[in-house]
C-alpha positions in Angstrom: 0.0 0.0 0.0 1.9 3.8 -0.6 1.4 6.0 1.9 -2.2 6.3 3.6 -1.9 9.8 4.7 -1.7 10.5 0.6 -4.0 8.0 -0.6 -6.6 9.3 1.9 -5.7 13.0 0.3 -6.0 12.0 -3.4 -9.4 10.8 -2.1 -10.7 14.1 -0.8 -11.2 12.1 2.8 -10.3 13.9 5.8 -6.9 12.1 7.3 -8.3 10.8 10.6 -5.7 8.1 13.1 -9.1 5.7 12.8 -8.8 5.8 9.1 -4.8 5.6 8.9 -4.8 2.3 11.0 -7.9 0.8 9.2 -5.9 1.1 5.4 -2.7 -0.3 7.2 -4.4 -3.2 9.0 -6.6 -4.3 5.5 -2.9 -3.8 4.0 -1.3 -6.4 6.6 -4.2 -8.8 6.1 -6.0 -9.5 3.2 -9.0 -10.8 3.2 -9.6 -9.5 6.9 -13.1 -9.6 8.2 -13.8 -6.7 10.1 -13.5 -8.0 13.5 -10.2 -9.3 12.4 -9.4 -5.4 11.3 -10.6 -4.5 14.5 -8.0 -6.2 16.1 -5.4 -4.9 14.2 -6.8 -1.6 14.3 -6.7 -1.4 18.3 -3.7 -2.9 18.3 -2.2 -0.1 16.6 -3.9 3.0 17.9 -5.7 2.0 20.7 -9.8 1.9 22.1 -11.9 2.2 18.9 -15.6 1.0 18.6 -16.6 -1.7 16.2 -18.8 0.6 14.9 -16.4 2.9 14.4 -14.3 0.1 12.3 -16.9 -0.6 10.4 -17.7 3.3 8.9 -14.3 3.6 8.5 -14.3 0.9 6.0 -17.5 1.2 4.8 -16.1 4.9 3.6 -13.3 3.9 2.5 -15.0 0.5 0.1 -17.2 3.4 -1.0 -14.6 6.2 -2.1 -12.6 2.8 -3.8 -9.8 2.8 -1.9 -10.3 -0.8 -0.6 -12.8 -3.4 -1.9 -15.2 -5.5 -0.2 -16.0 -9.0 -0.8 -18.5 -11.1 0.8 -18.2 -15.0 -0.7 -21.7 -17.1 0.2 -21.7 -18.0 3.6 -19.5 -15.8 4.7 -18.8 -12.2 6.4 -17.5 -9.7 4.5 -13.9 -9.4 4.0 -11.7 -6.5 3.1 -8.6 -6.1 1.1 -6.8 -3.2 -0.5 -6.1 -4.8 -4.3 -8.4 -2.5 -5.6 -9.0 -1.4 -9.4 -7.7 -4.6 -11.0 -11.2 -6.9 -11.4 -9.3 -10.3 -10.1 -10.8 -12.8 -8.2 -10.9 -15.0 -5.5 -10.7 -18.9 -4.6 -12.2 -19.6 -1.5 -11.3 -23.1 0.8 -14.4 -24.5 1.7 -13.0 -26.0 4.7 -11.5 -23.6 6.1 -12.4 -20.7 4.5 -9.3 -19.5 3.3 -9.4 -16.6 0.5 -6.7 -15.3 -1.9 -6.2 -13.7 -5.1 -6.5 -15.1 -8.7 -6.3 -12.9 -11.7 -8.0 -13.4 -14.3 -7.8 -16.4 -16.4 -8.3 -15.2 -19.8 -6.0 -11.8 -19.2 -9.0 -9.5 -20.2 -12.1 -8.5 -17.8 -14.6 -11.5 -18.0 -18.0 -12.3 -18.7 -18.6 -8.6 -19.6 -21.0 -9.4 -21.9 -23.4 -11.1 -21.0 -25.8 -12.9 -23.5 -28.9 -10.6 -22.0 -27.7 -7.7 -19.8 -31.2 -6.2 -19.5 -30.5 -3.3 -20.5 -27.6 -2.5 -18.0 -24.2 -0.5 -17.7 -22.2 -3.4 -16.8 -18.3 -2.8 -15.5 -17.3 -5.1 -13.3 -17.9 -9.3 -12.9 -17.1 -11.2 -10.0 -16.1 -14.7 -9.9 -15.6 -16.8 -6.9 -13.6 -19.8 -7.0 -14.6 -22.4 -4.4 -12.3 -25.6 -3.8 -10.0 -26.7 -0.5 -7.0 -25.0 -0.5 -3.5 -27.4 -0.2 -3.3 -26.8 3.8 -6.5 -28.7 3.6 -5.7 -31.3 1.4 -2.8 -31.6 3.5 -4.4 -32.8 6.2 -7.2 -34.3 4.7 -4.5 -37.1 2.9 -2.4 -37.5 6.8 -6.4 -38.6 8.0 -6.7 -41.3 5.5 
């Protein structure tokens, strides 16, 4: 992530410690639910509200300088890979998210075979599988 005092700037946000320590702890763990940025958050700076957590990523998924995901069955998670339309595979064990870019190099399933009249300019694909920590130990079971 560059610098957050900067980013929040370019953004026309007000700078606020609350907002600082929320980019740097969705930087330090992507994929973070927000009680898991709320850790991180008070680890850094101190007493801060959950509520207080979530509108300061809520603003900041809004003005685009993270993005929010939220896979079925799942809470919402946050990361700051933001701009870029990749994806996600999900571990359906344990629930484990990262990154996959695109698989044909170009923004998929755009165009879609009845879009109903809409704008459309973004897709989102999930992945679902079991990551290799899973398979792991699902194979040491057996």
């Amino acid at each position: 992530m560059s610098n957050p005092v900067q980013l929040l700037r370019e953004h026309g946000l007000p700078v606020t410690a609350q907002r600082i320590a929320v980019l740097r702890a969705v930087s330090g763990r992507p994929h973070g639910t927000a009680d898991v940025i709320a850790e991180d958050v008070r680890g850094e700076i101190g007493t801060i509200s959950r509520q207080a957590v979530y509108n300061a990523l809520a603003t900041l998924a809004e003005n685009g300088l993270i993005r929010r995901i939220q896979p079925s069955g799942s809470a919402a998670r946050y990361e700051d890979r933001v701009g870029d339309n990749h994806h996600h595979l999900v571990c359906r064990s344990c629930g484990e998210t990262v990154d996959v870019d695109c698989a044909a190099g170009e923004t998929p399933c755009l165009h879609a075979v009845d879009d109903a009249g809409y704008e459309i300019d973004e897709a989102e694909v999930v992945y679902w599988g079991t990551c290799p920590g899973c398979l792991a130990e699902r194979a040491k079971k057996k």
